[in-house]
N, C-alpha and C positions, 0 to 999 in steps of 0.2 A: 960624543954620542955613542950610545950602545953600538956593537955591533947586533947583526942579525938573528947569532945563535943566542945572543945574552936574551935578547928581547925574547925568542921564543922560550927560554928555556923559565922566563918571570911571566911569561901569559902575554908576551904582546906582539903585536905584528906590524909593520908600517909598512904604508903602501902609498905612491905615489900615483895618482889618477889625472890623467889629463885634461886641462880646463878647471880642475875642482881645488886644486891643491892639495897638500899633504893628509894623509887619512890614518889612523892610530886604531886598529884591532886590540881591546883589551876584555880582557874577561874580567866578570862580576867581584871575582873576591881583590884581585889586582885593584880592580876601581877603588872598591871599598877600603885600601890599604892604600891607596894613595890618591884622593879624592883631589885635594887641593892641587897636584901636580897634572892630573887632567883637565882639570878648570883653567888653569893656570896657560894648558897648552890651549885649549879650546878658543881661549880670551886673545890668543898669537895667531890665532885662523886655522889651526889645523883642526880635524872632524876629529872624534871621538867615537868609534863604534865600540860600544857595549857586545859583550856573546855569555853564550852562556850556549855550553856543550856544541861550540863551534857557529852557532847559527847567530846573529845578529836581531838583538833582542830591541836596541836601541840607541840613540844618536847625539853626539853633543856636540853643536858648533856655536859659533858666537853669533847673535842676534845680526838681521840685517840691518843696512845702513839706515834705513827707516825707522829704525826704531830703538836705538841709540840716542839717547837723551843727547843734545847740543849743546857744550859749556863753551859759555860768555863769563870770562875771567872782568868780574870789577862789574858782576852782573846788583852785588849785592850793595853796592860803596854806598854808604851814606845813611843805610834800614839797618845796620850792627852797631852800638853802641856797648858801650862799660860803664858801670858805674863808679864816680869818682873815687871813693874806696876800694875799690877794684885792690891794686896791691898793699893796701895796710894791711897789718896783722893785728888779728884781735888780741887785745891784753890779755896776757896767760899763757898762751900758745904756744910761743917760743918758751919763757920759762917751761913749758910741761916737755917739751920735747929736748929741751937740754937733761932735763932728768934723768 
């Protein structure tokens, strides 16, 4: 983990809030240059606050539990099929690609 001077010195801040969990102060262009990696945190429970000239413009945490799709593994068994050519290769194919 960053220490605290690295975070401020790349636009970020953390901050621990009691009851709420972990909270991420990042500024707009930060975001925009690493988008994936606050999705990525947000998805692990921690808040995401957006600024923009220090002020909190906006907020990203992960959906509540209500509203998290529920997967049932083996939901599908039996509605997927392949068709029995499924792995033949068409004549030609291999010869073009040995070319």
């Amino acid at each position: 983990m960053y220490t605290s001077c690295v975070h401020n010195l790349i636009g970020v801040t953390v901050e621990d809030q009691p009851g709420s969990g972990q909270q991420i102060r990042v500024g707009v262009r930060e975001l925009r240059g690493n988008l994936t990696r606050y999705l990525r945190e947000a998805r692990q429970g921690t808040a995401v606050l957006i600024t923009s000239h220090d002020a909190v413009i906006a907020e990203i945490h992960p959906p509540s539990m209500a509203l998290r799709p529920v997967r049932q593994p083996g939901a599908l068994k039996g509605q997927i099929r392949m068709a029995d050519d499924f792995d033949i290769l068409p004549a030609g194919v291999l010869e073009a690609m040995e070319e």
